[in-house]
Backbone as JSON, one array per atom type, in Angstrom:
{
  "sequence": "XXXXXXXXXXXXXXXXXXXXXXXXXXXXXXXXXXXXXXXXXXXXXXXXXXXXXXXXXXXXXXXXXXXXXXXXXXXXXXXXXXXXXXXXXXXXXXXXXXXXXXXXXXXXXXXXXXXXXXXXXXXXXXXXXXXXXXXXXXXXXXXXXXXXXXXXXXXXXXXXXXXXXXXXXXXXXXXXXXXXXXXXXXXXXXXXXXXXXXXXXXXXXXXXX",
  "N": [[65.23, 80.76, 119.59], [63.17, 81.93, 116.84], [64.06, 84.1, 114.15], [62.21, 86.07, 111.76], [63.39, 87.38, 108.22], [62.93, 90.06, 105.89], [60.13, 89.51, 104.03], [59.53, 87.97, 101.02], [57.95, 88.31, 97.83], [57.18, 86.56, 94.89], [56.27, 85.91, 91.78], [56.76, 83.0, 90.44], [56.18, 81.24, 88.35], [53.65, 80.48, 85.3], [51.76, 79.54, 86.97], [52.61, 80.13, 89.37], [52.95, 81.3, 92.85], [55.7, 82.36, 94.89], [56.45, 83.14, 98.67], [59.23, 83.73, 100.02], [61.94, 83.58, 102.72], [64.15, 85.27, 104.61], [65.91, 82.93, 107.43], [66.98, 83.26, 111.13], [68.6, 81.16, 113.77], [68.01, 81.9, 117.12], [69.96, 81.04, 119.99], [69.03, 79.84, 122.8], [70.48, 78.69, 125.24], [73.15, 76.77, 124.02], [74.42, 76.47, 120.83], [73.75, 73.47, 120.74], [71.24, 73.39, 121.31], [67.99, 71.57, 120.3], [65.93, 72.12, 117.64], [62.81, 73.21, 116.73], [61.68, 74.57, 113.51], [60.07, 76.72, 111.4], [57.31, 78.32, 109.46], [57.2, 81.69, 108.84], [53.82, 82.7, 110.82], [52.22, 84.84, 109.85], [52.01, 84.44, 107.51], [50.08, 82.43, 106.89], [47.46, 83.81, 107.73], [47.77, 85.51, 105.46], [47.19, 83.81, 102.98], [45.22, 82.93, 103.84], [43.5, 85.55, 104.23], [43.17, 86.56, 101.6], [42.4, 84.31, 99.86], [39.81, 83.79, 101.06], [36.65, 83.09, 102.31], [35.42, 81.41, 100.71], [36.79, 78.78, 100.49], [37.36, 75.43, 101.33], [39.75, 73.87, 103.18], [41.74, 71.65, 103.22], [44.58, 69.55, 104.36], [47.13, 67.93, 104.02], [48.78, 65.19, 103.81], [52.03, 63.2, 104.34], [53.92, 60.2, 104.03], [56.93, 58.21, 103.4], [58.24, 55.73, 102.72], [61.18, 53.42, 102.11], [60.48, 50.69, 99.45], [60.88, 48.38, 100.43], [60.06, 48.36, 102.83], [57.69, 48.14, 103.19], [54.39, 46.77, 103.5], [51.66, 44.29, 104.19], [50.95, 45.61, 106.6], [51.85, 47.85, 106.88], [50.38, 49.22, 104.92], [48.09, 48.31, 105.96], [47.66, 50.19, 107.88], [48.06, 52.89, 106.82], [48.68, 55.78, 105.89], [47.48, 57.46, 107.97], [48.09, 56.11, 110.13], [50.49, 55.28, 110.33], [52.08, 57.85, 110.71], [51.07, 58.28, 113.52], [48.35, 59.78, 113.5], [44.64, 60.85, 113.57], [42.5, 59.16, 111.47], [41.78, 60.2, 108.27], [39.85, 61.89, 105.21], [40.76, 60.97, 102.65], [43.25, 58.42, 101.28], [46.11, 56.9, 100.3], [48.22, 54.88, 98.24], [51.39, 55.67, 96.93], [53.72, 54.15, 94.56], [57.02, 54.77, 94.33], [59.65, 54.78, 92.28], [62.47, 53.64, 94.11], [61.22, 53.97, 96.6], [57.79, 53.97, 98.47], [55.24, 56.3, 98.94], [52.96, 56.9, 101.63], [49.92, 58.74, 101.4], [47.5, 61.21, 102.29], [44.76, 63.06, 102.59], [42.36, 65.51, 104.73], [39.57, 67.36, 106.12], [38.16, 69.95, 107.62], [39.44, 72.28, 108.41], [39.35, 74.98, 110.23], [41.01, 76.92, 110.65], [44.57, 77.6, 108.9], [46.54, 78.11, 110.75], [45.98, 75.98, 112.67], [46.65, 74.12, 111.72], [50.05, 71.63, 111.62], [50.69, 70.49, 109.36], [52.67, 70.39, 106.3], [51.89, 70.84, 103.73], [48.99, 71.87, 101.47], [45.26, 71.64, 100.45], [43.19, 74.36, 98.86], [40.08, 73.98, 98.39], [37.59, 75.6, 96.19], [34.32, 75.91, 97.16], [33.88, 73.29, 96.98], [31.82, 70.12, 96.29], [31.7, 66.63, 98.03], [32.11, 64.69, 95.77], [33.68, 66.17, 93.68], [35.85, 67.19, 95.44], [37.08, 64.31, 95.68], [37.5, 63.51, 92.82], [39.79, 65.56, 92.55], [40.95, 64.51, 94.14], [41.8, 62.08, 93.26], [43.02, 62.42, 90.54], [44.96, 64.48, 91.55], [46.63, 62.19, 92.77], [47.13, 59.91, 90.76], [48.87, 61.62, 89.27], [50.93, 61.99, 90.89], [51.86, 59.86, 90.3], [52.75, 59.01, 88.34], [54.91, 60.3, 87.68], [57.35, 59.18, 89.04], [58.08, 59.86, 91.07], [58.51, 61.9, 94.68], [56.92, 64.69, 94.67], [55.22, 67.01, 95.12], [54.41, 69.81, 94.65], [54.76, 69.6, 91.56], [52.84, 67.65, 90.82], [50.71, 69.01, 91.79], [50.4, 71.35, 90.06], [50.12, 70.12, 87.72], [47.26, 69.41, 88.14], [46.45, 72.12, 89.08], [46.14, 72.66, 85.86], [43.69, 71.77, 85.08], [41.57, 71.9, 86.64], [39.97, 74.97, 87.4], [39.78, 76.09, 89.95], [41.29, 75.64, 91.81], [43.28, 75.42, 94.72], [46.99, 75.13, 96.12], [48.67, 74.84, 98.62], [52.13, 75.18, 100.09], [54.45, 74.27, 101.8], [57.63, 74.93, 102.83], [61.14, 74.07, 103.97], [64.35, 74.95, 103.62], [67.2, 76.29, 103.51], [65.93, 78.81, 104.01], [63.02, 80.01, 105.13], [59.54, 79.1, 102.74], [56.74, 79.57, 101.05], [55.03, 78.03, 98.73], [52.58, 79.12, 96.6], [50.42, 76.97, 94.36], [48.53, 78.17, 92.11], [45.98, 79.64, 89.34], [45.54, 82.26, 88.84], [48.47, 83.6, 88.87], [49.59, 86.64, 88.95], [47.53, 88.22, 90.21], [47.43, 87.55, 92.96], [49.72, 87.38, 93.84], [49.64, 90.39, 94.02], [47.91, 90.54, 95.84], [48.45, 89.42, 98.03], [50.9, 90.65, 98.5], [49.94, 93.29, 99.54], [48.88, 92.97, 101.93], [49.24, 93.7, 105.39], [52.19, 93.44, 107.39], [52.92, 92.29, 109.82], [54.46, 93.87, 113.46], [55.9, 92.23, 115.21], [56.65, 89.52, 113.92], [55.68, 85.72, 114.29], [56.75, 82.93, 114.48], [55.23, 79.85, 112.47], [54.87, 76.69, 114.23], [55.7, 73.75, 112.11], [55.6, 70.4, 111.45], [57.77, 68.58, 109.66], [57.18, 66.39, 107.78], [58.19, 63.19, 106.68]],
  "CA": [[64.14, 81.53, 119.02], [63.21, 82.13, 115.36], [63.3, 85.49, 113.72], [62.57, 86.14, 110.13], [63.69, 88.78, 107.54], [61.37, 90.47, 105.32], [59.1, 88.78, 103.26], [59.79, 88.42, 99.27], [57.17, 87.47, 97.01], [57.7, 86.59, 93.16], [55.88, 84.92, 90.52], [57.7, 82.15, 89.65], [55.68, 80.4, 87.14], [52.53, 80.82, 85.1], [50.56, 78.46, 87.84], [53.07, 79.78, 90.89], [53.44, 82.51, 93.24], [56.69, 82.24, 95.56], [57.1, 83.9, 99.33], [60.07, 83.34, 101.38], [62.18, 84.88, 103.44], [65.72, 84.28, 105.17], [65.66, 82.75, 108.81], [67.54, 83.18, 111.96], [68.06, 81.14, 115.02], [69.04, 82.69, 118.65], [70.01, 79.87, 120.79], [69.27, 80.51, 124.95], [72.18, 78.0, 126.15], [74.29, 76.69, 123.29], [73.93, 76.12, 119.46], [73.57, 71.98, 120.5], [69.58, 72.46, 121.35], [67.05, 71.1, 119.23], [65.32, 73.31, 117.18], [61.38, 72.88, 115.61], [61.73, 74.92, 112.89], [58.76, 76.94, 111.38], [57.21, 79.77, 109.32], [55.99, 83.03, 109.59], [52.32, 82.76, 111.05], [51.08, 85.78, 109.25], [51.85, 84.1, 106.07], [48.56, 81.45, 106.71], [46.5, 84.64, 108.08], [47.42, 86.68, 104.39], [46.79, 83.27, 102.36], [43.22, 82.88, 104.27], [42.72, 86.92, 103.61], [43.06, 86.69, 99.88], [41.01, 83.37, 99.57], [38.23, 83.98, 101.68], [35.75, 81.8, 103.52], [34.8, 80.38, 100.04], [37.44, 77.77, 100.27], [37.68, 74.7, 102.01], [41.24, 73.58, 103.92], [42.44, 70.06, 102.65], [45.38, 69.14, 105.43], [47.34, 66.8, 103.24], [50.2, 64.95, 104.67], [52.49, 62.11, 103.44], [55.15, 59.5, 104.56], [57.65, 57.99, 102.35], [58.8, 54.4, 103.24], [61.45, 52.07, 101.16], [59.85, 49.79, 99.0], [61.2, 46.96, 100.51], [59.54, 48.22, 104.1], [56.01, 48.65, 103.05], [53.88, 45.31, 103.2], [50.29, 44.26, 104.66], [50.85, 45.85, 108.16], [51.99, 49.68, 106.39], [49.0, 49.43, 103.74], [46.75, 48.94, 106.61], [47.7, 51.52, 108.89], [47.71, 54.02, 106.18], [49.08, 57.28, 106.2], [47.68, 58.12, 109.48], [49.0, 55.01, 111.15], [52.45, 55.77, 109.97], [52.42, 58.92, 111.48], [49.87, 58.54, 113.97], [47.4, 61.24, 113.23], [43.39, 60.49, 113.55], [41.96, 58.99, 110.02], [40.86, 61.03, 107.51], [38.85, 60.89, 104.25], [41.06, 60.49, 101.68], [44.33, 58.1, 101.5], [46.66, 56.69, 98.81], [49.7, 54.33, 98.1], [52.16, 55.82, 95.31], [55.34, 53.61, 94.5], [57.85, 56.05, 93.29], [60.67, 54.04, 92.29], [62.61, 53.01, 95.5], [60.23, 54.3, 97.43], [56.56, 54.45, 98.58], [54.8, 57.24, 99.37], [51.79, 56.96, 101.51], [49.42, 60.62, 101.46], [46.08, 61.23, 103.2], [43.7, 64.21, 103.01], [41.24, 65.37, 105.44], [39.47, 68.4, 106.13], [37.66, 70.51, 108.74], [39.98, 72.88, 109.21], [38.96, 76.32, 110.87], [42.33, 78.12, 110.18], [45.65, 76.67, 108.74], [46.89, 77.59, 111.88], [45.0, 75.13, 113.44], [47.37, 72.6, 111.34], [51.42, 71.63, 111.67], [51.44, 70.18, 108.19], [53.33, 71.56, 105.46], [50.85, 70.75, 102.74], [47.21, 71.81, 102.0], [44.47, 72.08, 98.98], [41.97, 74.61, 99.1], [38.75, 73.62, 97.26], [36.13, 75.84, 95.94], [33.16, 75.43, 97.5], [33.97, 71.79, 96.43], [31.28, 68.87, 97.59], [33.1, 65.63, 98.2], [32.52, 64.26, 94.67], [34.63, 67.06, 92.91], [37.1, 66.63, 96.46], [37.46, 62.61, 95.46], [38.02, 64.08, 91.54], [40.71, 66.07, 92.45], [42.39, 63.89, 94.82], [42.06, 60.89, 92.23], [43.76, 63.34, 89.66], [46.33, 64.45, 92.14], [47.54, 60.86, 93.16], [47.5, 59.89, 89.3], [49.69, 62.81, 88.68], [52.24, 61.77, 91.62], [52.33, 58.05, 90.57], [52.92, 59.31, 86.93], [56.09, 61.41, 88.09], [57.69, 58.28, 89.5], [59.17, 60.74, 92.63], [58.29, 62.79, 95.68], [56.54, 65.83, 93.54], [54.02, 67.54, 94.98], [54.37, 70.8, 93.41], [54.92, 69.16, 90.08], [51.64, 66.72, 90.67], [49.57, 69.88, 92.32], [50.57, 71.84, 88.81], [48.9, 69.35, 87.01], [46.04, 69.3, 88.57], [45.86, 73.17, 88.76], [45.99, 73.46, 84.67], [42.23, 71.44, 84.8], [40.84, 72.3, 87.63], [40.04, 76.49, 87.77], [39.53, 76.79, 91.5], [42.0, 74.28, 92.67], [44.97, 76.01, 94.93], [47.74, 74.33, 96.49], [50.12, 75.28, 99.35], [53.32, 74.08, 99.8], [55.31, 75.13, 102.66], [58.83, 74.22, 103.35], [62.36, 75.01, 105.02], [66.01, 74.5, 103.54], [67.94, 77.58, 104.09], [65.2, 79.67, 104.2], [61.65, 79.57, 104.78], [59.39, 79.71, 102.13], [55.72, 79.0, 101.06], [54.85, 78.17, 97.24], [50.94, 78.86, 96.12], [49.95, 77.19, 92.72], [47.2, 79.02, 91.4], [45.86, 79.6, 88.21], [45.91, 83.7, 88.67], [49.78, 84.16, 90.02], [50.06, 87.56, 88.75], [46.91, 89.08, 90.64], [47.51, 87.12, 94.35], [51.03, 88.62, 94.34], [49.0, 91.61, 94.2], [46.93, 90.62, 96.91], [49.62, 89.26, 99.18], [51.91, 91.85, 98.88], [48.87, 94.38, 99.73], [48.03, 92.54, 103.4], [50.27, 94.44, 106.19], [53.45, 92.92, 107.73], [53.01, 92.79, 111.85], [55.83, 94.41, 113.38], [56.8, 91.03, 115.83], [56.42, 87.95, 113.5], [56.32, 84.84, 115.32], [56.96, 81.27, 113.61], [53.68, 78.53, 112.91], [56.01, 75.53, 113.73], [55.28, 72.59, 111.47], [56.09, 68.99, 111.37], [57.76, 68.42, 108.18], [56.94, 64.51, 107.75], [59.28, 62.83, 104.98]],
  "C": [[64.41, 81.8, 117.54], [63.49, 83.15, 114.96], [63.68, 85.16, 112.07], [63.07, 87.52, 109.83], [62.48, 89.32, 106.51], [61.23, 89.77, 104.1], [59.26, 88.89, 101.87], [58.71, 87.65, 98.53], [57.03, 87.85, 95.48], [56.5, 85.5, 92.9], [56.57, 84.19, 89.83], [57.65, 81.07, 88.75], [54.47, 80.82, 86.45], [51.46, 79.96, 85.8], [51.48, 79.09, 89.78], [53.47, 80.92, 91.1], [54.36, 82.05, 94.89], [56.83, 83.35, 97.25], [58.09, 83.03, 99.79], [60.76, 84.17, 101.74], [63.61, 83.99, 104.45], [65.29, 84.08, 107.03], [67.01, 82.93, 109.77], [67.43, 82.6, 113.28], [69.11, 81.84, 116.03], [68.7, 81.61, 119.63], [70.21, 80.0, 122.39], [70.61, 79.65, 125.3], [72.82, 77.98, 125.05], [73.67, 76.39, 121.89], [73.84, 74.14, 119.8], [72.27, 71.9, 120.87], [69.19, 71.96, 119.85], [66.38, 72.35, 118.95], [64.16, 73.11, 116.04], [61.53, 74.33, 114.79], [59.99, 75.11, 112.39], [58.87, 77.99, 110.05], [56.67, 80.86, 109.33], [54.11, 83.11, 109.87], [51.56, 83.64, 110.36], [51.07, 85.35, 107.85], [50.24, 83.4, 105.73], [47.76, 82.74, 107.08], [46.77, 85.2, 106.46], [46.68, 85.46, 103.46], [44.65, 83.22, 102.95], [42.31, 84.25, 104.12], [42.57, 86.75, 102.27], [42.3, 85.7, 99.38], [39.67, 83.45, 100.24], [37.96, 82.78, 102.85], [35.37, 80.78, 102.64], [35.63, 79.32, 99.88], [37.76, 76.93, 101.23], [38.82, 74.05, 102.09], [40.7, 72.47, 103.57], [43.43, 70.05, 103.57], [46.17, 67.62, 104.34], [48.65, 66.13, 103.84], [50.8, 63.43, 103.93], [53.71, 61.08, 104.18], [55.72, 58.49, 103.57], [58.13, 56.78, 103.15], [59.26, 53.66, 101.97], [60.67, 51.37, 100.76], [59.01, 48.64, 99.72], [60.68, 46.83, 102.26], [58.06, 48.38, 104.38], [55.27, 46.93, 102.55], [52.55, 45.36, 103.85], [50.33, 45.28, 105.5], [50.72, 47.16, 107.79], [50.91, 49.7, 106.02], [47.76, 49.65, 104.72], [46.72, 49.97, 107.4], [47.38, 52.65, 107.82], [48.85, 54.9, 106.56], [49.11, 58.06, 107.42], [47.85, 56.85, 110.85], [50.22, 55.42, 111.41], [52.71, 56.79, 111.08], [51.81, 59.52, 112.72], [48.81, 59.63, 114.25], [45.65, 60.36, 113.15], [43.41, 60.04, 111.85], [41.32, 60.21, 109.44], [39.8, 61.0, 106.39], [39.43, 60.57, 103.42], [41.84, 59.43, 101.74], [45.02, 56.71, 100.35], [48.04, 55.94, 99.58], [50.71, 54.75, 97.09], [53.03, 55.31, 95.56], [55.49, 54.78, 93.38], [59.38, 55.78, 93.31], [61.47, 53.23, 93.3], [61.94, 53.14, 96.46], [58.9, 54.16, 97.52], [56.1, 55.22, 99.07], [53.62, 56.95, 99.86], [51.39, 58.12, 101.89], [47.84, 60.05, 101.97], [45.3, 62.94, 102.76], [42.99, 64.19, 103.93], [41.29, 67.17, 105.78], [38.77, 68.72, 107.73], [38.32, 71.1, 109.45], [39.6, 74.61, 109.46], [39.93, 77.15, 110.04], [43.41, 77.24, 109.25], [46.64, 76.83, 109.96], [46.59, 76.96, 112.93], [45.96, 73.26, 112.78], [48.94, 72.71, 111.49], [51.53, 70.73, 110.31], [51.93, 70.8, 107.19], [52.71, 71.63, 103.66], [49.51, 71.29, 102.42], [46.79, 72.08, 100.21], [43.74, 73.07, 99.68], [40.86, 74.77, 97.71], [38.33, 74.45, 97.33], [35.19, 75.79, 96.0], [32.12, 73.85, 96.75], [33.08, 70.82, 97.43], [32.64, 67.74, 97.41], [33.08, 64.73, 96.98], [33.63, 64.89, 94.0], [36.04, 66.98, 94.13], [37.53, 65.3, 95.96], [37.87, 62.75, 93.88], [39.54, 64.32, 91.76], [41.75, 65.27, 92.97], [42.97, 62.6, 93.8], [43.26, 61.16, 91.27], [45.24, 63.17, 90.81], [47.17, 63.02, 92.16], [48.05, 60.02, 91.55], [48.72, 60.43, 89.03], [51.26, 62.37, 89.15], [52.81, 60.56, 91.21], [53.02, 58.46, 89.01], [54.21, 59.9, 86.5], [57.01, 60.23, 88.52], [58.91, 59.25, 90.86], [58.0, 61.36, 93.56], [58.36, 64.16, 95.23], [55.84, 66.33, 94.27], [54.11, 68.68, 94.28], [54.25, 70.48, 91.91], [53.44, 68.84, 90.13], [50.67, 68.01, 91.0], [49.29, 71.05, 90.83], [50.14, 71.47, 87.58], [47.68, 69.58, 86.73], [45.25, 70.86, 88.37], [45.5, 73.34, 87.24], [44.29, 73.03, 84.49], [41.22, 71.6, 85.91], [41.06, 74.53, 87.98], [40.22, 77.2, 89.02], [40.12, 75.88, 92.34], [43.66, 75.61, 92.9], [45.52, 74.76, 95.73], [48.5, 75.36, 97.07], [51.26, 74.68, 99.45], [54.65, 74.76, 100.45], [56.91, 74.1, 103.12], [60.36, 75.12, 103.72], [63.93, 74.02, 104.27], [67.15, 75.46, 103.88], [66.97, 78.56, 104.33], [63.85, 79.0, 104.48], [60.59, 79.8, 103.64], [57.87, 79.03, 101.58], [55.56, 79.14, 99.2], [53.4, 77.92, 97.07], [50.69, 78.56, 95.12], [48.63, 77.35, 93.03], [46.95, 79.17, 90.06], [45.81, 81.28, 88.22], [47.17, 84.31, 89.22], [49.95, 85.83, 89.85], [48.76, 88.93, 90.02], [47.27, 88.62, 92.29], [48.84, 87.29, 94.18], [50.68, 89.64, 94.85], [48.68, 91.55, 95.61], [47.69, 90.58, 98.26], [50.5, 90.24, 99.5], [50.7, 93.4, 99.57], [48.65, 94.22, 101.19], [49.75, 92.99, 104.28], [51.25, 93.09, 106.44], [53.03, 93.63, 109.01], [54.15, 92.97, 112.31], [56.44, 93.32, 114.11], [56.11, 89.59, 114.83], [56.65, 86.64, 114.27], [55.78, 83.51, 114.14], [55.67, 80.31, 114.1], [54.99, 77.65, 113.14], [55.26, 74.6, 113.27], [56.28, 71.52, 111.8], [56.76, 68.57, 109.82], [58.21, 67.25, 108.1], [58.02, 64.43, 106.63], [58.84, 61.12, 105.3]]
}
């Protein structure tokens, strides 16, 4: 079982506002299970309080394959071949030096706990021209970086786009979710303002590579 500690949230750029928070596991038989790793569920309930309803969930996901293992067969499967996930609408090839990265978008999501990826946009009551803008931009941004960036490439994108956020959830010693935004100093505000439930329980994600 998971448990977290309490919740820290910083401003850690002029485009980025930082929670995380230290994790613990408690292992029923021995420390040799497996263990899906996650993070705090109320984190996606405060991000969906402070943005609203006016923003539409992006689900973005990615898989990274050697160069030298990516040929007709990868290109056509896509992104959601790779990893087998339904098609979506967007989907991209970036070479990024030894590597290729392939990424996907797709939307129609209710909640973000309704998703196990560790990525997401949310648009602005974006149609799907200004969606196919941004993603164009984004994938530009990543191919331009010659690495496995998103934060970097989503930081980009936020300085020209006003109503473009980005999540960006991940786990190395801790758990910890990074929002670029273009207002970090007021959605600290906001986040730190939305309660803390007294049993937290872990979203688990998939964290593709």
């Amino acid at each position: 079982m998971i448990h977290f500690d309490k919740t820290n949230i910083e401003v850690t750029s002029n485009h980025t506002v930082t929670l995380s928070c230290d994790t613990w596991v408690v292992f029923e038989h021995d420390d040799s299970e497996t263990v899906a790793f996650g993070t705090p569920e109320y984190w996606d309930e405060a991000v969906q309080t402070v943005f609203g309803s006016g923003y539409t969930v992006w689900e973005i996901v990615e898989k990274a394959l050697p160069r030298s293992a990516c040929n007709r067969i990868t290109d056509h499967k896509k992104v959601w071949g790779l990893l087998g996930l339904p098609e979506g609408k967007f989907a991209a090839r970036v070479d990024c030096e030894e590597k290729s990265v392939y990424l996907g978008a797709s939307y129609g999501l209710k909640t973000l706990k309704d998703s196990k990826a560790y990525s997401y946009f949310l648009l602005s009551n974006a149609d799907e021209a200004s969606a196919a803008r941004v993603w164009d931009d984004f994938c530009g941004e990543y191919a331009a970086r010659q690495c496995n960036d998103f934060i970097g490439s989503a930081l980009a994108v936020a300085a020209k786009e006003r109503d473009f956020i980005a999540l960006y959830y991940s786990y190395t010693d801790k758990a910890a979710l990074t929002v670029v935004c273009t207002a970090p100093e007021r959605i600290a505000g906001e986040l730190r303002s939305i309660p803390v439930p007294d049993g937290i329980v872990p979203h688990y994600r998939c964290f593709w590579r």
